[in-house]
DRENDO-1510 file (C-alpha; in Angstrom, 1 decimal, always signed):
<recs>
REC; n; res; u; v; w
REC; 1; UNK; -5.5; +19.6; -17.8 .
REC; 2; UNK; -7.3; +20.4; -14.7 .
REC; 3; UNK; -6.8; +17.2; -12.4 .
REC; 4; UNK; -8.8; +18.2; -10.0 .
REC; 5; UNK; -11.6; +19.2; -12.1 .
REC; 6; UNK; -11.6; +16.1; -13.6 .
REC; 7; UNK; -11.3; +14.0; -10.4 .
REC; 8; UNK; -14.2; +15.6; -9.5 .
REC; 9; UNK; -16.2; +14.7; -12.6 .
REC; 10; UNK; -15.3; +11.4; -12.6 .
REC; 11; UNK; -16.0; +11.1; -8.8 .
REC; 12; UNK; -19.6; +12.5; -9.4 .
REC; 13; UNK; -20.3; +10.1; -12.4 .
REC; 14; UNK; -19.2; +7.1; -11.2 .
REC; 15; UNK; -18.7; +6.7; -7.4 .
REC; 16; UNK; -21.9; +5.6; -5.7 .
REC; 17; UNK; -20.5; +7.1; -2.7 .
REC; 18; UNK; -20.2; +10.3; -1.8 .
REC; 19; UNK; -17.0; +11.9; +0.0 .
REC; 20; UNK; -18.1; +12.7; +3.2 .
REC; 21; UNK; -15.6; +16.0; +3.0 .
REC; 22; UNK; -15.3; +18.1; +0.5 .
REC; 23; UNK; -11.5; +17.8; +0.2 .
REC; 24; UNK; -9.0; +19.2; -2.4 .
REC; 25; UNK; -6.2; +16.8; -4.2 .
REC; 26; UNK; -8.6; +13.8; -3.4 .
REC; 27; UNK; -7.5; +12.1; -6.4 .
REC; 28; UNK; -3.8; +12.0; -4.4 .
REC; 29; UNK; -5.5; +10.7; -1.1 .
REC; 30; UNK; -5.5; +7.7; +0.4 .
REC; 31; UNK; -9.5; +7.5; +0.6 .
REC; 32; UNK; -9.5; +3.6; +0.7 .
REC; 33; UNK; -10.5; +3.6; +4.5 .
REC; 34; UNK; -13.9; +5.5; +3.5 .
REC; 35; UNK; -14.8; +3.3; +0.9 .
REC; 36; UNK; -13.8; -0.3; +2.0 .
REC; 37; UNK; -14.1; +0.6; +5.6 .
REC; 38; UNK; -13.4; -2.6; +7.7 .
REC; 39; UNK; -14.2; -5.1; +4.8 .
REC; 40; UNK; -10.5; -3.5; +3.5 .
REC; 41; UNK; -9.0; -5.4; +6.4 .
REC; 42; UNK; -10.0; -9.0; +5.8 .
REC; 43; UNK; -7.4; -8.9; +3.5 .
REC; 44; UNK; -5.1; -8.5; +6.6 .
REC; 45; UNK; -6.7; -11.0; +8.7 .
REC; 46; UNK; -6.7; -13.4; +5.8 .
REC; 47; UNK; -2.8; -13.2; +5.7 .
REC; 48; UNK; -2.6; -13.8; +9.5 .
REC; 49; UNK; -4.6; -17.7; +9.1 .
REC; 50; UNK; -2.7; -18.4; +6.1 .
REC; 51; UNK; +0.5; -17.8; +7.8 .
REC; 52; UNK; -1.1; -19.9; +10.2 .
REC; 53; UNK; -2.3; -22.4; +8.2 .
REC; 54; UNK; +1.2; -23.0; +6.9 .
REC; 55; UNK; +2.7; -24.1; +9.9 .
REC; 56; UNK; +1.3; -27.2; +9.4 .
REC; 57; UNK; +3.3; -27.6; +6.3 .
REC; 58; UNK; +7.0; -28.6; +5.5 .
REC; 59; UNK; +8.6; -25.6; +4.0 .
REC; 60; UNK; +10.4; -28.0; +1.8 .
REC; 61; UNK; +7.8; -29.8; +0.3 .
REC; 62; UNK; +4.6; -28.0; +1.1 .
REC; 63; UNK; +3.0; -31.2; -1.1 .
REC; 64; UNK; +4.2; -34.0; +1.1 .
REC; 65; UNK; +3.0; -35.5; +4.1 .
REC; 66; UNK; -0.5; -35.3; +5.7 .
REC; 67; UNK; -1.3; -31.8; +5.8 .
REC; 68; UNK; -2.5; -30.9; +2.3 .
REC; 69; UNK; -4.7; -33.7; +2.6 .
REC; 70; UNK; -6.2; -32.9; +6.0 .
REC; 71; UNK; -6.5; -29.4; +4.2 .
REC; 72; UNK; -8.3; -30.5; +1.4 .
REC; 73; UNK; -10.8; -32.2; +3.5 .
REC; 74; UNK; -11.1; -30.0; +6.2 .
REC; 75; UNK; -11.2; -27.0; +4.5 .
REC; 76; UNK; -11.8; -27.0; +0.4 .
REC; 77; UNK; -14.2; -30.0; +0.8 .
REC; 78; UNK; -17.0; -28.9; +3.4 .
REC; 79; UNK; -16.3; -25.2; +1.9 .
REC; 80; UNK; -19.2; -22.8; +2.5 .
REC; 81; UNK; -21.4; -25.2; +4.3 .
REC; 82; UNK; -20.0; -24.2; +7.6 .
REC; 83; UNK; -18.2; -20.6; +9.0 .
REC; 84; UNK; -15.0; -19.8; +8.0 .
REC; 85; UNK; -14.0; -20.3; +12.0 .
REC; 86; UNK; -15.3; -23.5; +11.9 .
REC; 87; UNK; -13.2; -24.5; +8.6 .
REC; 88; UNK; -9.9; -22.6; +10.5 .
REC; 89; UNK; -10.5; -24.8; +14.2 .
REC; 90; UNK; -11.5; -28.1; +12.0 .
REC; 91; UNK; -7.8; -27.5; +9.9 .
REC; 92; UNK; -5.7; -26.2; +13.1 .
REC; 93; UNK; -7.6; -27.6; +15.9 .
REC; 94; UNK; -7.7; -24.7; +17.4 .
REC; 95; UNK; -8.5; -21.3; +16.8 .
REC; 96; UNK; -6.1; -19.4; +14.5 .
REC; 97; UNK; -3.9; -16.7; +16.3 .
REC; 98; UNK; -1.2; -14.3; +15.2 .
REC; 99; UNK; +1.7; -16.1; +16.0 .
REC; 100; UNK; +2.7; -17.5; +13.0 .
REC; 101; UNK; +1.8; -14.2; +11.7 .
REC; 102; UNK; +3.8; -12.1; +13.4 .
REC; 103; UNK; +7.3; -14.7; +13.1 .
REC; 104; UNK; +6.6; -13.9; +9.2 .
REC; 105; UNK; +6.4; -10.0; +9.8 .
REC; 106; UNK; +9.6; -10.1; +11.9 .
REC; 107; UNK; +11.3; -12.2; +9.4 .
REC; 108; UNK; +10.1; -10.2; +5.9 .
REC; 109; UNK; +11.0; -7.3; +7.8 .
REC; 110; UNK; +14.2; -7.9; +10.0 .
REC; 111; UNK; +17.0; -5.8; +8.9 .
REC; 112; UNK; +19.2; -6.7; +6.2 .
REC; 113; UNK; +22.7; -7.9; +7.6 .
REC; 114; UNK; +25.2; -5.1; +6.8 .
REC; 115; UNK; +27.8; -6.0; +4.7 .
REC; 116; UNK; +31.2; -6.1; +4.7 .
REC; 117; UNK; +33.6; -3.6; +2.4 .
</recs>
């Protein structure tokens, strides 16, 4: 089977956009940027106000206390009838920022500790 061949079939059926280069193997490249552009990196930025978000949490019992229900009303219940940088400050009090963020990355990604033999 020609992969290529194929890739390109498929490509030309079904993908509304066009590659902007005519590039071999493209069916083994990472062409996500050129087709999600910067709508790829919400997800990103969605991660960053959730690790936020759960600061105001216990980590032990995430459904205690009164943060879920400040959540629910500051958050779930006005919904889409503000921005969601409205919904973030009314939660936080304050804009969101990377903090919590990056504490997560440099804890998922912190070296293992070696161990002993």
């Amino acid at each position: 089977m020609n992969l290529e061949a194929l890739a390109t079939e498929l490509r030309e059926r079904y993908d509304p956009v066009k590659p902007s280069l005519d590039v071999s193997h493209s069916f083994a490249a990472f062409d996500i940027l050129e087709t999600y552009s910067s709508s790829y990196y919400v997800y990103d930025w969605g991660r960053v106000i959730v690790e936020d978000f759960f600061t105001q949490f216990s980590k032990k019992t995430p459904f205690a206390g009164e943060a879920p229900v400040r959540y629910r009303r500051a958050v779930l219940e006005p919904g889409s009838s503000m921005s969601a940088n409205d919904l973030v400050k009314n939660f936080l009090g304050r804009a969101q920022n990377t903090s919590a963020f990056q504490a997560w990355l440099q804890e998922e990604f912190r070296d293992p500790q070696p161990t002993s033999q």
